[in-house]
TORKOLGU-571858 format. One line per 3 residues: their letters; for each residue x, y, z of C-alpha. Coordinates in Angstrom, 2 decimals, always signed. Layout:
! TORKOLGU-571858
a> X,Y,Z; ...
This chain:
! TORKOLGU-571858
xxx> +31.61,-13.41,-27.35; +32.96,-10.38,-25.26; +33.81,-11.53,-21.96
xxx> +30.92,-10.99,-18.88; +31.15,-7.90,-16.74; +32.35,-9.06,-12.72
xxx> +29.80,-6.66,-11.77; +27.03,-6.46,-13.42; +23.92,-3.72,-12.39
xxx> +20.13,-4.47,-11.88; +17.69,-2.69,-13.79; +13.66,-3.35,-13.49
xxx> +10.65,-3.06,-15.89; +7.45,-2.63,-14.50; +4.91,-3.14,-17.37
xxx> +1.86,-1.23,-16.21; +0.13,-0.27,-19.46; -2.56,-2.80,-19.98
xxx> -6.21,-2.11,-19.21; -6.94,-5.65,-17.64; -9.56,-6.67,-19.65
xxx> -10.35,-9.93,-17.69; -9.99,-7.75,-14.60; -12.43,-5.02,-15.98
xxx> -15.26,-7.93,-16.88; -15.45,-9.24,-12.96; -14.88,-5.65,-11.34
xxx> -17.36,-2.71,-10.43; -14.09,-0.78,-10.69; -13.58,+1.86,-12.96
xxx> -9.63,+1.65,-12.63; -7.22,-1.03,-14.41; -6.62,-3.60,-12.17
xxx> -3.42,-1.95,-11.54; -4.72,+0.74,-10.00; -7.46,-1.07,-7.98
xxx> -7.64,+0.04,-4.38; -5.40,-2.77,-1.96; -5.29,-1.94,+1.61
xxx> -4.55,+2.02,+1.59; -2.44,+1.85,-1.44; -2.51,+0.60,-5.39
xxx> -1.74,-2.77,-6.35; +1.06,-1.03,-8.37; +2.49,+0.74,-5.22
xxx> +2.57,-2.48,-3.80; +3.91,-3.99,-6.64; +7.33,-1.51,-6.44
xxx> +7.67,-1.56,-3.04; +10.38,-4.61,-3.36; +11.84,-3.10,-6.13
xxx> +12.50,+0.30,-4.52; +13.26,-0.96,-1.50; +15.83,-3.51,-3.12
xxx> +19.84,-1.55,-2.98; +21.08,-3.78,-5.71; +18.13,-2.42,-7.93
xxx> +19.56,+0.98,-9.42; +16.75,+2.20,-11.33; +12.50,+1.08,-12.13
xxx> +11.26,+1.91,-15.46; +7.21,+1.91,-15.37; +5.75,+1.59,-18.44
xxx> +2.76,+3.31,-18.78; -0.40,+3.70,-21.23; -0.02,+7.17,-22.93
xxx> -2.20,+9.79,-20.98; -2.08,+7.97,-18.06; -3.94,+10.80,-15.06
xxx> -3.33,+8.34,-12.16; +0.59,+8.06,-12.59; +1.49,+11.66,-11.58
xxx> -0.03,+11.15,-7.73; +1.61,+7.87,-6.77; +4.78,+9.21,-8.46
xxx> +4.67,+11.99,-6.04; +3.93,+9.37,-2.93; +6.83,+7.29,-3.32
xxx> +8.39,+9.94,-3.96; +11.57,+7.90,-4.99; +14.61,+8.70,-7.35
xxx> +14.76,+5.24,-8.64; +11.82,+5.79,-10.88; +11.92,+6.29,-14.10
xxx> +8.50,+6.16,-16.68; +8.25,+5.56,-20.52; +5.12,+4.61,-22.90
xxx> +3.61,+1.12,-22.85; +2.80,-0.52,-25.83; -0.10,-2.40,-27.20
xxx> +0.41,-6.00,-25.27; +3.33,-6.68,-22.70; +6.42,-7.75,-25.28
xxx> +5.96,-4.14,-26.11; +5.89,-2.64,-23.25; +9.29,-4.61,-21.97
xxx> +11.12,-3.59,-25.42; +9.97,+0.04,-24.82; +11.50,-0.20,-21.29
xxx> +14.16,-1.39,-22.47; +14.96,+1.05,-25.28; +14.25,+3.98,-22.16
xxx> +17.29,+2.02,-20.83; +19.66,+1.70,-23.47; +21.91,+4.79,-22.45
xxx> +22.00,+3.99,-19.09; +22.66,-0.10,-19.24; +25.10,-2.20,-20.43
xxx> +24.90,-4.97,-22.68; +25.77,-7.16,-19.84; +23.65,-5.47,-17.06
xxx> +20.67,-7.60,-15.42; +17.29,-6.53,-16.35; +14.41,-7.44,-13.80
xxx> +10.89,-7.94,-15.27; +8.18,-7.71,-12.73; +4.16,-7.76,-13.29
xxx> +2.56,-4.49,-12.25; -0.18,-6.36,-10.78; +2.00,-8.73,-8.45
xxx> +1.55,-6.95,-5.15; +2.86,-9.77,-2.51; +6.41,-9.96,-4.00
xxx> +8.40,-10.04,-1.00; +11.84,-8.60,+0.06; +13.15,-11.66,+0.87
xxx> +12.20,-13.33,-2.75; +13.44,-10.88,-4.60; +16.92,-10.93,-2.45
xxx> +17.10,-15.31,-3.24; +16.51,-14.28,-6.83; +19.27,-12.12,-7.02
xxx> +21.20,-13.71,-4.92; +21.56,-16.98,-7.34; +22.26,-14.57,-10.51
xxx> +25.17,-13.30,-8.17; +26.33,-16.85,-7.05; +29.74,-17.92,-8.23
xxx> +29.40,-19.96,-11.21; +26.18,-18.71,-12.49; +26.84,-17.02,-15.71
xxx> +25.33,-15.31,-17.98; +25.76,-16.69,-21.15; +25.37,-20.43,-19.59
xxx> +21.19,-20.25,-18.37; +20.26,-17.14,-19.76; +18.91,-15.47,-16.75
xxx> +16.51,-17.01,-13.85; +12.79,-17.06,-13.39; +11.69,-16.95,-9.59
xxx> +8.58,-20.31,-9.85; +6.77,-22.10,-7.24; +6.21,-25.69,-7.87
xxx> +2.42,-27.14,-8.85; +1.63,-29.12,-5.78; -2.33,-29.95,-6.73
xxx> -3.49,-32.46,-9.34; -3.67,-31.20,-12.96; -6.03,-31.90,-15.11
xxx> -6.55,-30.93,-18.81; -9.86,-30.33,-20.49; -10.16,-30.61,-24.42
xxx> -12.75,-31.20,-26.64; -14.45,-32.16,-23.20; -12.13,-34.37,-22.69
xxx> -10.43,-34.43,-18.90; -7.34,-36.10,-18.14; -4.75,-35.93,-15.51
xxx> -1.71,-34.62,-16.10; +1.82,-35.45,-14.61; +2.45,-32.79,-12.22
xxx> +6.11,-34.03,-11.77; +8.58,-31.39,-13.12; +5.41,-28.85,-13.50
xxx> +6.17,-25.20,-11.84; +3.91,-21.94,-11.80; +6.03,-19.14,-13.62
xxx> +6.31,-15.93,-11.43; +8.08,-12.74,-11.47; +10.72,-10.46,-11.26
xxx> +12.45,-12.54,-13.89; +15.88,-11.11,-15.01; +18.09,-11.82,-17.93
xxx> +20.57,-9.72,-19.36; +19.69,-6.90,-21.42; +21.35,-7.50,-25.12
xxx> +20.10,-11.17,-24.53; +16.42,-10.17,-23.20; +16.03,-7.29,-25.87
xxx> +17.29,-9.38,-28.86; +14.59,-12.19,-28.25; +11.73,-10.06,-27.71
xxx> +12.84,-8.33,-31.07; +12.88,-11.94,-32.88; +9.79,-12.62,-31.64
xxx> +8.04,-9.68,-32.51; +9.67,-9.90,-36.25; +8.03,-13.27,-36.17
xxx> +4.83,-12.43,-34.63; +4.78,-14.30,-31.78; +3.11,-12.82,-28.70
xxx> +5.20,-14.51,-25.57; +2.70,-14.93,-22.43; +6.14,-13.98,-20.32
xxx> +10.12,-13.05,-21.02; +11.22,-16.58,-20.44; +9.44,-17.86,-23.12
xxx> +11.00,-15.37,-25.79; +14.54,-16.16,-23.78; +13.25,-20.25,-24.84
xxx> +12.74,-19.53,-28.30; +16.60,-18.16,-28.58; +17.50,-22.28,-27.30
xxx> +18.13,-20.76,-23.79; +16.79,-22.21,-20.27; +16.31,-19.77,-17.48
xxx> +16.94,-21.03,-14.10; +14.23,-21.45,-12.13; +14.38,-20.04,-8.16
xxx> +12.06,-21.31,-5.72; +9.98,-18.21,-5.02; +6.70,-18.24,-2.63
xxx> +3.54,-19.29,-4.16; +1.72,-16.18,-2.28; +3.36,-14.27,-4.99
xxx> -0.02,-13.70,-6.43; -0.91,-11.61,-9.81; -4.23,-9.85,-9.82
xxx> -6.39,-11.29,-12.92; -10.09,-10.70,-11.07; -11.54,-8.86,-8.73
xxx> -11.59,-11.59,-6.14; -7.61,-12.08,-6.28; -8.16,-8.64,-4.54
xxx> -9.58,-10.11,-1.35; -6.67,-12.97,-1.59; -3.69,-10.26,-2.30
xxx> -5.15,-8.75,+0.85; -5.42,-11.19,+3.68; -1.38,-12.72,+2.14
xxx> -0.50,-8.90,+2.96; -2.28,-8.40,+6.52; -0.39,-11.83,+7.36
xxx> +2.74,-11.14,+6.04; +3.20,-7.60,+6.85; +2.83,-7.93,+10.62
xxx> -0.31,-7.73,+12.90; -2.89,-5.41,+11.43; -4.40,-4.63,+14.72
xxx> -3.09,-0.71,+14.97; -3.19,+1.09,+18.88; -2.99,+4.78,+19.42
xxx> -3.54,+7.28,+22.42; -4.65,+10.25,+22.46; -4.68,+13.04,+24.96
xxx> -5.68,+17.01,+25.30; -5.84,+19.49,+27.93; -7.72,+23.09,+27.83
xxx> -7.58,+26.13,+30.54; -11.19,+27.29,+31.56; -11.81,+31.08,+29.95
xxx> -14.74,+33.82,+29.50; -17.72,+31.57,+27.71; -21.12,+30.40,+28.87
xxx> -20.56,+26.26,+27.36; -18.14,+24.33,+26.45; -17.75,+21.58,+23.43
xxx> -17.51,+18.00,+24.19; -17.86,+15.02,+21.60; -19.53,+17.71,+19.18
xxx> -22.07,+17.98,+22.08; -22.54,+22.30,+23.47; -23.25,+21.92,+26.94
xxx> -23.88,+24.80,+29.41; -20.92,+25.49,+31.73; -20.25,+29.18,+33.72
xxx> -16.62,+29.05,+31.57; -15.53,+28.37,+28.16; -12.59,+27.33,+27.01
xxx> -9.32,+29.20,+25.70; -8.33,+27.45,+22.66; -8.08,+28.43,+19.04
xxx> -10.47,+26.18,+17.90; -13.59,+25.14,+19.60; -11.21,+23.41,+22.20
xxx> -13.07,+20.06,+21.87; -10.56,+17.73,+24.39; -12.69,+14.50,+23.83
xxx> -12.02,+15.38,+19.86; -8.88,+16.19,+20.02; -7.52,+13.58,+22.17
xxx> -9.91,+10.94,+20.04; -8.03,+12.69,+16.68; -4.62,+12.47,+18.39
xxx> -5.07,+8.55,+19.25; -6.55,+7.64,+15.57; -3.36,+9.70,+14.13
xxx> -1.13,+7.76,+16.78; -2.20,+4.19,+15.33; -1.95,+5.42,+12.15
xxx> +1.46,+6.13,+12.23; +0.67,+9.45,+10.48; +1.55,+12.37,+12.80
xxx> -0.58,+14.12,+15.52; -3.19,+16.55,+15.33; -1.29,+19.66,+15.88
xxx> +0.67,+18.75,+12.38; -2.54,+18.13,+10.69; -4.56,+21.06,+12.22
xxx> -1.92,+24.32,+13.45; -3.18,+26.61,+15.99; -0.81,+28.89,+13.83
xxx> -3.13,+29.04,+10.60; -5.87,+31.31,+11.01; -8.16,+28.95,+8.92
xxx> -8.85,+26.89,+12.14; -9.97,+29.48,+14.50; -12.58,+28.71,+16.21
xxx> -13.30,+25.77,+14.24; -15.65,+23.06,+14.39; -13.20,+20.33,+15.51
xxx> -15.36,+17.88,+13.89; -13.97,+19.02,+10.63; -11.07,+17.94,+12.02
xxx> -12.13,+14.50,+12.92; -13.32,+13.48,+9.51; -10.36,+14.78,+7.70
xxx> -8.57,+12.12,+9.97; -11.54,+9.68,+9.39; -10.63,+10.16,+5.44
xxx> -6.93,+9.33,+6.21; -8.20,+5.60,+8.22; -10.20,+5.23,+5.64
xxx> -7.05,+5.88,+3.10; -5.04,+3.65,+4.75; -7.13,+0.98,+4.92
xxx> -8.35,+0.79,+8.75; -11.41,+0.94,+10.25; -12.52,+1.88,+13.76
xxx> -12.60,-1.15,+16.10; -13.44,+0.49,+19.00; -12.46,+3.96,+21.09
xxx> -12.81,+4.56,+24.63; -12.70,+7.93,+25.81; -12.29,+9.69,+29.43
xxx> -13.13,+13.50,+30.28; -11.12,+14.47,+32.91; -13.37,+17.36,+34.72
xxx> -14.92,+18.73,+38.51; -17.35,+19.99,+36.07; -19.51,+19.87,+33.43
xxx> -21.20,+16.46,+33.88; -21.57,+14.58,+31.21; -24.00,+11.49,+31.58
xxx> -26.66,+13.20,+30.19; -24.40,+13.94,+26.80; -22.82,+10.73,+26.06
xxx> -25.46,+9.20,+24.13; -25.46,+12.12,+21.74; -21.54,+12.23,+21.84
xxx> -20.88,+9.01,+21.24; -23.32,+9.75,+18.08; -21.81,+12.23,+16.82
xxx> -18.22,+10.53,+16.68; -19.38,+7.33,+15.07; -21.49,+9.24,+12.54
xxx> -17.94,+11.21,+11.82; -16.16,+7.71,+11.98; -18.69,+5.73,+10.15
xxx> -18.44,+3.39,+12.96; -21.36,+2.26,+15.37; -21.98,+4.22,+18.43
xxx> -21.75,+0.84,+20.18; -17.88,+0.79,+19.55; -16.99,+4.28,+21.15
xxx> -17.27,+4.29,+25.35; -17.24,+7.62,+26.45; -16.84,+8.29,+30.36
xxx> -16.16,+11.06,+33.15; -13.99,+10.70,+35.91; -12.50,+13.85,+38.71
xxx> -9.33,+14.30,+40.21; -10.83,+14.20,+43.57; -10.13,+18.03,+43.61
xxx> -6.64,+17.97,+43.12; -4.59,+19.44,+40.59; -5.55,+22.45,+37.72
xxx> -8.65,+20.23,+37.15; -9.83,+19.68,+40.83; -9.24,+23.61,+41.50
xxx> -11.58,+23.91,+38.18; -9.08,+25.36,+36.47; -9.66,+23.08,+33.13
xxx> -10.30,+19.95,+31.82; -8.85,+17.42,+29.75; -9.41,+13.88,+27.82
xxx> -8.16,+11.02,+27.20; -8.53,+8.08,+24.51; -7.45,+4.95,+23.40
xxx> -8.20,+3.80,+19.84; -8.29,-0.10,+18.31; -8.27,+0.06,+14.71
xx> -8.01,-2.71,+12.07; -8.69,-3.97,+8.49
């Protein structure tokens, strides 16, 4: 046997070619499980985001169903030159071998290949760092375990149920089977081969790696390393991200300032109310808008308004800045959030607004598909000083809760 490599590279496989069939039979949704919605993003984009994120990893393969539409756009999101695509095949054996044969000019015999289920969303950095971590640990070779399998051990009683039969089984020993698992990629390729010659269909890589009288490690990997088999693991995969990925409260400010001009109203909350000046602005100079489309953008993470909206492109002059506000409603509503509540101040000598709020605060939580109830909207002066106590303008401010 030719000697091991000291260094060896890390390659992943990313079989994402299935349809989901179990999936498909407890979900309204139209798209493989894979592609299910999860909190702004794909299960699949979640699923890479270790991987990419990973420096030992130098390249993904995805392996995808032929004419796969949905590919092309999250391609373009991550927007990463790790990723590399081929053609799935008919079950997930396939699928691997076809990654792997996308891989033979760029791997080594020796080089680590890292098999990861597309619909595994809540692998974590630090999981994927212990696994290889232990294939890197002095000692470990190659030819000795035949790779490693990050498991979590069965901690609830078993039971078995046959011919309606239901005993207990010995959970001692027992571990749930997770992944990335990596083996190297002569080894890994070779048994999937046999077992395809033989036609066996292996449920996962160790158990072709098994059948060639080899025994993966296992690493001790978190059992919130869920994979996505129903609809409901959805709802599961979601709250193990909100709590693992930080707070998922989001804060944002907001705030906007327009000069008094020639005009006969001005535009608050959507609301026209008479006022002896308008506004100069090359929109409809909405403050309590723009301020309120400034603070969602702010929590977001995702810019501010004058990126989104350019007083440079002639397509938003004199615009209806509610336009504006549902585009950025659209972008909450793509990343997951939803309006918890928004309190807004108009600074102003004049107009008064009490008799508009009602009807504002309508109009913004019909544009936010939010209740009225969660957007305050109040006046306040400057006591006559400043631009805005000489009625020179008027501004707004707002603050902005949003959440899951």
């Amino acid at each position: 046997m030719k000697p091991v490599p000291a260094t060896r590279r890390v390659w992943a496989i990313v079989p994402a070619a299935g349809s989901g069939a179990r999936f498909a039979a407890s979900s309204q949704e139209a798209a493989p499980k894979q592609y299910a919605p999860l909190l702004g993003a794909t299960v699949l984009e979640w699923s890479l985001r270790a991987l990419l994120a990973e420096p030992r990893v130098q390249g993904v393969v995805v392996a995808l169903a032929a004419q796969d539409g949905r590919w092309p756009a999250i391609a373009s999101k991550l927007d990463s030159a790790k990723l590399q695509t081929t053609i799935g095949g008919r079950n997930r054996q396939d699928s691997v071998l076809n990654g792997l044969e996308s891989l033979a000019s760029q791997a080594g015999a020796e080089d680590w290949i890292l098999v990861h289920d597309a619909a595994r969303p809540c692998l974590s950095g630090e999981d994927l760092k212990a696994l290889l971590d232990a294939i890197d640990a002095p000692g470990f070779e190659l030819s000795a375990g035949g790779g490693a399998v990050l498991a979590a051990p069965i901690v609830d009683t078993v039971k078995r149920q046959m011919q309606g039969e239901v005993t207990t089984v010995d959970r001692q020993g027992l571990w749930r089977a997770l992944t990335p698992q990596v083996f190297g990629f002569e080894r890994l390729r070779g048994a999937l081969q046999d077992a395809a010659h033989a036609g066996i269909v292996v449920t996962d890589e160790a158990q072709a790696m098994e059948r060639m009288g080899l025994r993966p490690v296992l690493v001790a990997g978190s059992p919130f390393n869920v994979k996505i088999t129903r609809a409901e693991d959805l709802v599961i995969a979601g709250n193990i991200l909100r709590t693992t990925e930080g707070s998922s409260m989001r804060v944002g400010q907001g705030f906007d300032v327009h000069a008094f001009g020639e005009g006969d109203h001005v535009i608050l909350g959507g609301v026209r109310i008479a006022h002896p000046k308008g506004v100069v602005a090359h929109s409809d100079g909405d403050v309590v808008i723009h301020a309120l489309c400034d603070a969602l953008l702010g929590a977001m993470g995702d810019g501010d308004i004058g990126r989104h909206f350019p007083d440079s492109d002639p397509r938003y002059r004199g615009a209806d800045s509610r336009v504006f506000l549902r585009v950025v409603a659209e972008r909450m509503r793509a990343a997951g959030l939803k309006l918890i509540n928004a309190d807004v101040t108009v600074l102003a000598e004049a107009p008064r607004i009490a008799a508009h709020r009602g009807e504002m605060s309508e109009n913004l939580a019909a544009d936010l598909d939010a209740p009225a109830q969660r957007i305050n909207i109040k006046a306040t002066t400057t006591e006559r000083l400043g631009f805005i106590g000489r009625g020179e303008g008027l501004a707004a401010m707002a603050s902005v809760l949003l959440g899951p």
